[in-house]
PLY file of the C-alpha trace (Angstrom):
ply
format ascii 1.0
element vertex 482
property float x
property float y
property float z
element edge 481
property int vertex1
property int vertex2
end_header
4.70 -15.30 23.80
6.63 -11.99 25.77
7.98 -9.29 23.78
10.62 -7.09 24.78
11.19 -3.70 22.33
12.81 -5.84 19.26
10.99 -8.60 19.20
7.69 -8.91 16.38
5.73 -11.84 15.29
6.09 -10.35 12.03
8.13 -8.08 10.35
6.95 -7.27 6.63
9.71 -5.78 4.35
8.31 -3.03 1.57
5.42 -0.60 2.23
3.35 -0.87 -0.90
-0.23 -2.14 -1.23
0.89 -5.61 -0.90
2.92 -5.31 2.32
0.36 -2.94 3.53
-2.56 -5.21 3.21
-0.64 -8.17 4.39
0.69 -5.94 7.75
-2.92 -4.70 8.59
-4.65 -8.70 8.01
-1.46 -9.55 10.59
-2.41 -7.24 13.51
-5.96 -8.01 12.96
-5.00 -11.44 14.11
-3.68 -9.66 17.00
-0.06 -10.43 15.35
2.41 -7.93 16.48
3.95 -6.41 13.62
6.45 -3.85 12.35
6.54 -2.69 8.74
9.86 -1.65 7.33
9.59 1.81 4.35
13.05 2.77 3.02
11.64 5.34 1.55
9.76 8.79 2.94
6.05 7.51 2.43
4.75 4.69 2.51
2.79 3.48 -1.34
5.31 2.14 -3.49
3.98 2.59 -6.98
0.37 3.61 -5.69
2.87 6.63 -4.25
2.42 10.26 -5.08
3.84 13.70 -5.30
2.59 17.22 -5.39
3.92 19.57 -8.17
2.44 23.25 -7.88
-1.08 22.17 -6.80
-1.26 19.11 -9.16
-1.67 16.22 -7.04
0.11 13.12 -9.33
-0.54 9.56 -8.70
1.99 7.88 -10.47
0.08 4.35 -10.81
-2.07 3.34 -13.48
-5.67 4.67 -13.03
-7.57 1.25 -13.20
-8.75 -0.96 -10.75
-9.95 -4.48 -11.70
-12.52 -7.23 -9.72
-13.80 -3.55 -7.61
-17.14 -4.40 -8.20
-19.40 -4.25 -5.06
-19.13 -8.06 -4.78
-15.84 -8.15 -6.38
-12.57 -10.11 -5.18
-11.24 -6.67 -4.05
-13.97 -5.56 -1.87
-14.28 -9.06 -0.59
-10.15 -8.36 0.59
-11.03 -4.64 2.00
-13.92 -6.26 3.90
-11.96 -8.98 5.39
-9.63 -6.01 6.58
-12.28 -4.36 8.38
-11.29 -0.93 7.37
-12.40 2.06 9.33
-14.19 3.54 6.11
-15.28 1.67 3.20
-13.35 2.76 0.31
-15.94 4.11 -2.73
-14.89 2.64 -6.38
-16.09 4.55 -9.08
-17.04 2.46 -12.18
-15.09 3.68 -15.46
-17.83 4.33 -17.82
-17.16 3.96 -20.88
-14.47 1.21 -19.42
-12.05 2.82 -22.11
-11.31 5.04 -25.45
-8.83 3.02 -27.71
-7.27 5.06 -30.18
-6.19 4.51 -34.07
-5.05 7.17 -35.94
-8.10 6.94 -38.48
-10.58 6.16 -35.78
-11.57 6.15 -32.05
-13.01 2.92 -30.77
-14.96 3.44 -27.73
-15.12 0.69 -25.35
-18.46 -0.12 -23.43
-18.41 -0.75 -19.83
-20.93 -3.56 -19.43
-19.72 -7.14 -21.64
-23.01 -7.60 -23.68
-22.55 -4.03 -24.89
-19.02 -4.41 -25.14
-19.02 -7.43 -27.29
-22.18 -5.82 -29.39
-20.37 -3.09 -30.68
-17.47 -5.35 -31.24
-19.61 -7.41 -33.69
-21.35 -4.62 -35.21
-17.97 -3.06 -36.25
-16.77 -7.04 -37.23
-19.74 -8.56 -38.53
-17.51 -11.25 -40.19
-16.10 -12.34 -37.54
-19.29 -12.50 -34.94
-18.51 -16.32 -34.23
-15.10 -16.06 -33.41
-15.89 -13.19 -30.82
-18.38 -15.48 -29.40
-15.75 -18.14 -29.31
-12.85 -15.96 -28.05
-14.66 -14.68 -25.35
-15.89 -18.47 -24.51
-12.55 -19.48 -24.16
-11.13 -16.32 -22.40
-14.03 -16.60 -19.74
-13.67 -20.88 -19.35
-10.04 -19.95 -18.56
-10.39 -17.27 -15.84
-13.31 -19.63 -13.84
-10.90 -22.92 -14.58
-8.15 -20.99 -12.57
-10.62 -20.04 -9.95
-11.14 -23.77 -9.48
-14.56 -23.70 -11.44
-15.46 -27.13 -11.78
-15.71 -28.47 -15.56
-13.18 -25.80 -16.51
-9.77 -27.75 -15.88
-9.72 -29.07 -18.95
-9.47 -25.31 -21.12
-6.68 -24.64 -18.80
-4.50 -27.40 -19.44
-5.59 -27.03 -23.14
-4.18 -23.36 -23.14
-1.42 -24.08 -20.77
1.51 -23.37 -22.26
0.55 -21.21 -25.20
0.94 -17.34 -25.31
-2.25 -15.33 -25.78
-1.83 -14.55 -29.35
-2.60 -17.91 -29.85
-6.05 -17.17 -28.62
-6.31 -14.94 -30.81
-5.31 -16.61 -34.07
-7.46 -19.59 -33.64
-10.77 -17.22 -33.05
-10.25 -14.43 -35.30
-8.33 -12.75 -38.59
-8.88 -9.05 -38.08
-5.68 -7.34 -36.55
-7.68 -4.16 -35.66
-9.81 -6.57 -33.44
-6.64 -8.33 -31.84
-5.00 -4.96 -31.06
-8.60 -3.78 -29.53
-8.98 -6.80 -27.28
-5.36 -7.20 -26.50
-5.08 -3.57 -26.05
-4.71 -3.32 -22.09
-1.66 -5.83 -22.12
0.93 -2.46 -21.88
-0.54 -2.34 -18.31
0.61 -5.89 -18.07
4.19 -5.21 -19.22
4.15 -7.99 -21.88
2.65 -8.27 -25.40
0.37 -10.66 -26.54
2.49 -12.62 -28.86
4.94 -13.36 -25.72
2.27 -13.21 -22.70
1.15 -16.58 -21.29
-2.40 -17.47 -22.55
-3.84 -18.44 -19.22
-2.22 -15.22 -17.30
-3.57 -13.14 -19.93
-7.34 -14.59 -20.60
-7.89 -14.12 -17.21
-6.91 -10.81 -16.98
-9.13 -9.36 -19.85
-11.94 -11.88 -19.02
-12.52 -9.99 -15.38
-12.09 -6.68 -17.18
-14.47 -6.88 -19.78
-16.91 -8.80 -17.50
-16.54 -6.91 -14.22
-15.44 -3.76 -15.73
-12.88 -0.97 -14.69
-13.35 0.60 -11.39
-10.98 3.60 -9.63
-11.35 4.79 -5.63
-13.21 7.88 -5.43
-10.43 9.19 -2.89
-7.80 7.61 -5.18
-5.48 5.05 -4.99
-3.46 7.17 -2.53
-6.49 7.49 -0.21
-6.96 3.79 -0.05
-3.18 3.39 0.75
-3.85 6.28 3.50
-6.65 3.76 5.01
-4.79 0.75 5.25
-1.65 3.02 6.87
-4.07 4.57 9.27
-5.69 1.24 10.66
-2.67 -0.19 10.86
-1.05 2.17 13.42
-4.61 2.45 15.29
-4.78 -0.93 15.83
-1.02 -1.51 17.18
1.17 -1.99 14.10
4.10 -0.29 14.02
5.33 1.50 10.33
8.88 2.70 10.39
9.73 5.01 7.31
12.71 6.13 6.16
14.49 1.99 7.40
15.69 0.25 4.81
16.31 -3.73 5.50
19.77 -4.82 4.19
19.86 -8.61 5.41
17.33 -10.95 6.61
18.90 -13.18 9.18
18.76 -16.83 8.82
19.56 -18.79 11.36
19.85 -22.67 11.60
17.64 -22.64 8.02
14.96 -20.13 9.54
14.23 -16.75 8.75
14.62 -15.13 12.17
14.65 -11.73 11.53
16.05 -8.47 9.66
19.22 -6.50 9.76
18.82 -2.96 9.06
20.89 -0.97 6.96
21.96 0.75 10.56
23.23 -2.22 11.97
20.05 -2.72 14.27
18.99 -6.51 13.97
14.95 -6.95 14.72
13.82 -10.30 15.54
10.28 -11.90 14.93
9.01 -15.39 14.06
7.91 -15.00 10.51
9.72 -12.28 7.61
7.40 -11.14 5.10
9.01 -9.45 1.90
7.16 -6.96 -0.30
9.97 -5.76 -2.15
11.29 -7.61 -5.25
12.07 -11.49 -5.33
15.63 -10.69 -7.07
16.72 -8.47 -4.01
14.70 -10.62 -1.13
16.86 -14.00 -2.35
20.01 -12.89 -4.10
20.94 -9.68 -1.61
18.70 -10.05 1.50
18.75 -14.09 1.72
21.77 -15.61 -0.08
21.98 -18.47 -2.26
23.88 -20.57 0.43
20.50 -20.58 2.18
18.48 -21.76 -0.73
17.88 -24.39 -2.57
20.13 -25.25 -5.83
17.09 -26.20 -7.27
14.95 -23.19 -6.56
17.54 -20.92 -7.38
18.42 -22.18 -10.69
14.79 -21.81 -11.63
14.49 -18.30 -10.31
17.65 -17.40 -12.21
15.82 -18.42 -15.56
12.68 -15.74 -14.61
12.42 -12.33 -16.47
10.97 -9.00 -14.90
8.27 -7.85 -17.08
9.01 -4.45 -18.65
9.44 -1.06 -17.44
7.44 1.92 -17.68
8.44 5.59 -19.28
6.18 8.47 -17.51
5.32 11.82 -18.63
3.18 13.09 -15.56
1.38 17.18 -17.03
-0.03 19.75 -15.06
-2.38 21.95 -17.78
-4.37 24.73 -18.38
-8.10 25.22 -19.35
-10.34 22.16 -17.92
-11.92 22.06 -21.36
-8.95 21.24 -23.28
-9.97 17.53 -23.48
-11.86 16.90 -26.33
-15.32 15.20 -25.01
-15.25 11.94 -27.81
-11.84 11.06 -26.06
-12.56 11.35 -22.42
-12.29 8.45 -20.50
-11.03 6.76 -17.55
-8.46 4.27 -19.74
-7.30 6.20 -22.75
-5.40 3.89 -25.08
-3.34 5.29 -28.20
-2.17 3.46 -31.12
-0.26 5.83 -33.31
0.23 3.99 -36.23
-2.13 1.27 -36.79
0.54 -1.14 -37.28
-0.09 -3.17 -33.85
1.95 -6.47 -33.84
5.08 -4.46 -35.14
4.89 -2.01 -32.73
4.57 -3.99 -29.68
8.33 -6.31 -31.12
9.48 -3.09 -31.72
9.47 -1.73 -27.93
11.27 -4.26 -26.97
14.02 -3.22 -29.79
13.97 0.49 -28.18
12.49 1.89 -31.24
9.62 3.89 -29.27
8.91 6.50 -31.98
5.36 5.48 -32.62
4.67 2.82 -29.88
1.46 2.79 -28.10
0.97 4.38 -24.55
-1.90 5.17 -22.00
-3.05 8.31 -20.92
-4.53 9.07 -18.06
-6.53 12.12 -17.15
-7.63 11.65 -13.49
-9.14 14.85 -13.11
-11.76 13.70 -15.19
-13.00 11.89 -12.12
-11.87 14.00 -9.41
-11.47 17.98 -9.94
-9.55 18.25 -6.17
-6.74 16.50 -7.65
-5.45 20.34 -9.82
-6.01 23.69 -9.33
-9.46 24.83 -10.50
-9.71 25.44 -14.53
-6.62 22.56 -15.14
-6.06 19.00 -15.46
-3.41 16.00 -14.56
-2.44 14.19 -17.97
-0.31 11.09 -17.07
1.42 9.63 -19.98
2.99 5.83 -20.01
4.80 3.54 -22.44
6.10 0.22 -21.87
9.67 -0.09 -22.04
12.66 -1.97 -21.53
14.46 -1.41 -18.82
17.93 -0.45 -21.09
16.55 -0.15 -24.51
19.90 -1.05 -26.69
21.97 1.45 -27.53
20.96 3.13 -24.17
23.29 3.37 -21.24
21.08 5.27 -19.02
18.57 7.10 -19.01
19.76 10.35 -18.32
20.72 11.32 -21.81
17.57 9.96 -23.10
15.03 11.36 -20.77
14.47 14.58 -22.43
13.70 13.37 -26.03
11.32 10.41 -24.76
9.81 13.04 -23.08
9.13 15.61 -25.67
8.49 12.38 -28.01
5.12 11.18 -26.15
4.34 14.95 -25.44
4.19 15.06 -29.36
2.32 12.14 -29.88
-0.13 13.29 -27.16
-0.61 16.59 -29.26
-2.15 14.65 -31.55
-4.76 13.47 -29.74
-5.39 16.52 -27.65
-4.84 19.45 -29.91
-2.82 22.55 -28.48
-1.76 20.79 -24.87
1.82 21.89 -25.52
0.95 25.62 -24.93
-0.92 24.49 -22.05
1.56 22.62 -20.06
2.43 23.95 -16.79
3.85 21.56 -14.86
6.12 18.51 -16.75
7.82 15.56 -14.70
9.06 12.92 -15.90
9.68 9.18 -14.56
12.08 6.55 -16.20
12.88 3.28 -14.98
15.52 4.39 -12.71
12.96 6.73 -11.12
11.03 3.30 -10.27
13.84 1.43 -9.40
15.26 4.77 -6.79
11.55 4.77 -5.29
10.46 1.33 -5.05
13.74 -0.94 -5.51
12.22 -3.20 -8.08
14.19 -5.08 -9.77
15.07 -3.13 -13.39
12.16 -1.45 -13.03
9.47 -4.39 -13.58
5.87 -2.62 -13.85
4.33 -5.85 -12.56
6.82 -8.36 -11.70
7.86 -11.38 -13.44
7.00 -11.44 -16.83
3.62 -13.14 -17.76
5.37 -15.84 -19.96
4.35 -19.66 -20.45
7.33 -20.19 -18.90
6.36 -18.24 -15.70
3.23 -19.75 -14.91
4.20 -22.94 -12.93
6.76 -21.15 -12.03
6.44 -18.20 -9.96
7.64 -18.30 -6.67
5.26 -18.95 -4.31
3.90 -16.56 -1.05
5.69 -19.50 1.04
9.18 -19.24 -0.14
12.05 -22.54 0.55
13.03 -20.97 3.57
11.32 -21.43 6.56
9.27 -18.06 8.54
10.13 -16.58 5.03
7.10 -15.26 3.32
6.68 -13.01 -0.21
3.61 -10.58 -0.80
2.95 -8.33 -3.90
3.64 -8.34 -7.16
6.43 -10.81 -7.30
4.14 -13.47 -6.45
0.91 -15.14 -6.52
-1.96 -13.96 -8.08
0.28 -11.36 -9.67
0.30 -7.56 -11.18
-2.25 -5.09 -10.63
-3.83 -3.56 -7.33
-6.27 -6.12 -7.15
-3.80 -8.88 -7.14
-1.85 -7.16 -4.55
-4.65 -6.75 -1.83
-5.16 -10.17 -2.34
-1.64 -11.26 -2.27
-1.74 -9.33 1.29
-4.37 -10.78 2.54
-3.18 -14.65 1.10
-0.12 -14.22 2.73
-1.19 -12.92 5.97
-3.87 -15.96 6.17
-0.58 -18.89 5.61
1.29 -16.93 8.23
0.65 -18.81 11.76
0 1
1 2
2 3
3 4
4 5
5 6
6 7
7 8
8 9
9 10
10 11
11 12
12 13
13 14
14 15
15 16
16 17
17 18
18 19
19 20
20 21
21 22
22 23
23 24
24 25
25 26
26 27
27 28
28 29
29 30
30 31
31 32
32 33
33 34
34 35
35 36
36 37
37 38
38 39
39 40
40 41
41 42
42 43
43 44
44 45
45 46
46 47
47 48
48 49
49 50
50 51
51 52
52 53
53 54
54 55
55 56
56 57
57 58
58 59
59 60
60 61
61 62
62 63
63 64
64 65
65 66
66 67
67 68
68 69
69 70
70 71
71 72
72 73
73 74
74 75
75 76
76 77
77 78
78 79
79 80
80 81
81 82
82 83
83 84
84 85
85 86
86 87
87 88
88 89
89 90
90 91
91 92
92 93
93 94
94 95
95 96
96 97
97 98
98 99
99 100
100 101
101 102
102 103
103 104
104 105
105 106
106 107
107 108
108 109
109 110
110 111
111 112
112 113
113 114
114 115
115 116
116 117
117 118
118 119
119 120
120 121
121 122
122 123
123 124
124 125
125 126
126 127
127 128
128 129
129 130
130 131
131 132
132 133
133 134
134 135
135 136
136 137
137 138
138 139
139 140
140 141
141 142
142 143
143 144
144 145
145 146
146 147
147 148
148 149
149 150
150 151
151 152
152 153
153 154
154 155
155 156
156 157
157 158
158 159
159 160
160 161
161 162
162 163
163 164
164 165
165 166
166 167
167 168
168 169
169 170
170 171
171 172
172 173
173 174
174 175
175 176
176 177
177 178
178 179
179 180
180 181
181 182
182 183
183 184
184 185
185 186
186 187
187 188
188 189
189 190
190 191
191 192
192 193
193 194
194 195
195 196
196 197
197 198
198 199
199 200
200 201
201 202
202 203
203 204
204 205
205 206
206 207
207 208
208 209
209 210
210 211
211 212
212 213
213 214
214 215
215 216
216 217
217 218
218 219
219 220
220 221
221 222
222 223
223 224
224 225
225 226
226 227
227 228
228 229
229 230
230 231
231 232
232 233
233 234
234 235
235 236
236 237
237 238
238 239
239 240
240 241
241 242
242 243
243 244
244 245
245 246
246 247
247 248
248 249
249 250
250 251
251 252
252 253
253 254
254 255
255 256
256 257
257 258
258 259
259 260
260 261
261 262
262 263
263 264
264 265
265 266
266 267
267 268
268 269
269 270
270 271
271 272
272 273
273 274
274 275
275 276
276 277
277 278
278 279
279 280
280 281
281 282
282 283
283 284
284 285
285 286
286 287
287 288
288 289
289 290
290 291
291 292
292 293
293 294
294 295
295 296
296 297
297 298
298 299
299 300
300 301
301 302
302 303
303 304
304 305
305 306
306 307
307 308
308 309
309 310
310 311
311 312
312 313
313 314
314 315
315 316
316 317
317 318
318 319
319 320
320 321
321 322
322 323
323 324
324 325
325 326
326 327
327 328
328 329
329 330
330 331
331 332
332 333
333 334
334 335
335 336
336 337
337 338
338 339
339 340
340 341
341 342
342 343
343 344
344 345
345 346
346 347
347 348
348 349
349 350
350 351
351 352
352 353
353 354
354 355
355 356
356 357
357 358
358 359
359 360
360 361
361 362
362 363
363 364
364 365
365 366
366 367
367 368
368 369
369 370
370 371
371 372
372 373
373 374
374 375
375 376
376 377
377 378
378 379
379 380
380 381
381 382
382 383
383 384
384 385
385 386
386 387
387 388
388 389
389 390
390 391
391 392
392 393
393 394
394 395
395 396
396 397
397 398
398 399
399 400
400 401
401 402
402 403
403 404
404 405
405 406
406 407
407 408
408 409
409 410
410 411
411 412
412 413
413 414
414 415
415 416
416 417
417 418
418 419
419 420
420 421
421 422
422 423
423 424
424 425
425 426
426 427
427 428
428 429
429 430
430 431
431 432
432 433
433 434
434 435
435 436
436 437
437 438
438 439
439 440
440 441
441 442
442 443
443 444
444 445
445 446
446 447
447 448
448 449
449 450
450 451
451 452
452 453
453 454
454 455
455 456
456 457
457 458
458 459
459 460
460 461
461 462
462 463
463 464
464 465
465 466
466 467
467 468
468 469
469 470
470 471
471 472
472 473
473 474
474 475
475 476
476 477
477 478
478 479
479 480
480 481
């Protein structure tokens, strides 16, 4: 078909890893495409910012399925990327932390599950059958013949469940289950199948993170893009996608400006794509009574440290995953965040510099900080008058687990979910979309949405949260695009 200057055979909505993925598999099918950023930079949550010569990446510093032969670099290969992005395997995978011990976690599974039974010997059969179950799961959903009949088994069922019918221990529930803040949901609400698959690709394939960063990989996929034709416009927020006669026939810019192209792909979040960009007169009553009953998962609360003296980091916690329990009290703790009591709940820290020096000034690190939250824990209006204490709260908790950082702390930012919500526009704030639920499963809307030329992408869709799932969900969408 002609073009003149407006007209696209794609337009994708959002600049994070999703959009950006789906955008560069579209021009390499010699689509012509424009890519829409309200923002400054293209990222979304795999964004960053520079504070004083500390280089912060705001995401979470762990890449599943980035094993050489791993779903992920299958996706990067299929994009035929100028450079072949390095993954650095997290080894050990992680460091979980109790306040009476550290449990180190192995980065190959036969190890893993070794020292699991060694520390449990009274419960070595229900590993072995927890594990079973976990791994028939994640190759049922990969369409693994023989395995359909586990899924429909667990379907339903939250991944606590799982746990109770293989083992008794709650140290050994809270160290299996103890990734699921990265998830946004805990274990005794999380959908079994969602869940099992998750943990079953971790602890088989391991924990990987680019060598250049997340940031670098997002500056490959930009780059490639705009070599190869695409067009990225920053700084041009969409405010309505135009439907006409029941087809999604372009965008409306927040300046007016209507674009047209054949097919609309949306990488921001589902609430805003149907409710503000769409309109429920253009969907179905069906569809959007069932998208009405769908929860975000929860939000994040970030502490993000520039420090002194490299060798502040005590060597039997250093890690690429760095998981703290502060009270050993696991199941409590995890009801409790959703209550807004966060005085002892469990967060990750992060100290990329531990794999790449470049990102501070020499002699200092990057600590990054996160705890799951709600989005308005009750009693809170915003966040403003609570930013502060949460603040000095996980820079307390942090002390005890890295003696003396407080005097060494110079550079402190923090990030609350109206941070997310300002830089990415997801909906309350939602770490990885809609929450991982039973409910949610058969559920989730679709990367082909009810309205004709009207596509989704990212983390609001299928296969779901994480950077893995979004390259993937970029490349699925671009592949059902015609």
């Amino acid at each position: 078909m002609g073009h003149n200057p407006t007209e696209y055979d794609a337009i994708v909505i959002g600049g994070g890893l999703g959009g950006l993925t789906c955008a560069l598999a579209l021009v390499n099918k010699g689509k012509k495409v424009r890519l829409l950023e309200k923002m400054h930079m293209v990222g979304g949550y795999q964004g960053y910012f520079i504070r004083k010569g500390f280089f912060f990446e705001p995401c979470f510093h762990s890449v599943a399925e980035a094993s050489p032969d791993g779903a992920v670099a299958r996706a990067l290969a299929s994009l035929k990327l100028n450079e072949v992005p390095a993954f650095v395997k997290l080894d050990p995978t992680a460091r979980i932390i109790f306040p009476d011990e550290i449990f180190t976690m192995p980065s190959g599974f036969l190890d893993y599950t070794a020292v699991l039974k060694q520390k449990f010997p009274r419960e070595t059969s229900g590993i072995d059958r927890m594990f079973r179950t976990m791994s028939d799961i994640y190759q049922g959903l990969q369409g693994f013949p023989g395995k359909k009949s586990v899924v429909e088994r667990f379907r339903g069922m939250v991944f606590q469940d799982i746990l109770d019918e293989s083992v008794s221990d709650k140290r050994l529930m809270a160290i299996i289950s103890a990734f699921w803040g990265y998830l946004g949901l805990s274990p005794t609400r999380a959908s079994a199948l969602v869940y099992s698959a998750f943990f079953a690709s971790l602890y088989t394939l391991g924990s990987y993170f680019p060598r250049s960063g997340i940031t670098g990989l997002v500056k490959l996929v930009q780059q490639a893009i705009i070599e190869r034709g695409g067009e990225i416009s920053l700084k041009c927020p969409a405010k309505k996608i135009l439907i006409e006669q029941g087809k999604a026939s372009g965008v409306i810019l927040e300046t007016g400006e209507t674009i047209r192209a054949d097919a609309v792909i949306s990488n921001t979040d589902a609430t805003t794509t149907f409710f503000h960009m769409v309109g429920e007169q253009h969907l179905p009553a069906v569809f959007v009574r069932q998208l009405k009953k769908l929860k975000p998962t929860l939000s994040s609360f970030s502490v993000f440290l520039g420090v002194k003296n490299s060798g502040i980091i005590p060597p039997e916690i250093a890690a690429g995953n760095i998981i703290v329990f502060p009270e050993g009290d696991f199941h409590s703790h995890s009801e409790a965040i959703l209550e807004g009591k966060l005085e002892n709940a469990p967060f990750c820290l992060a100290v990329p510099t531990l794999i790449d020096s470049s990102l501070a000034p020499p002699d200092h690190h990057i600590i990054s900080l996160h705890t799951a939250v709600p989005f308005r824990p009750p009693g809170t209006a915003c966040w403003k008058e609570k930013k502060g204490q949460y603040t000095e709260r996980l820079i307390k908790l942090t002390e005890k687990v890295i003696p003396g950082i407080t005097r060494q702390i110079v550079v402190k930012v923090a990030a609350t979910p109206d941070t997310l919500v300002h830089f990415t526009g997801n909906y309350k704030g939602a770490v990885g979309g809609w929450d991982y639920t039973p409910d949610t499963d058969a559920h989730r809307p679709g990367n082909k949405t009810p309205v004709e030329g009207l596509w989704l992408t990212g983390h609001w869709t299928f296969p779901g949260v994480g950077v893995h799932s979004v390259i993937q969900s970029g490349c699925l969408t671009a592949s059902m695009v015609s």
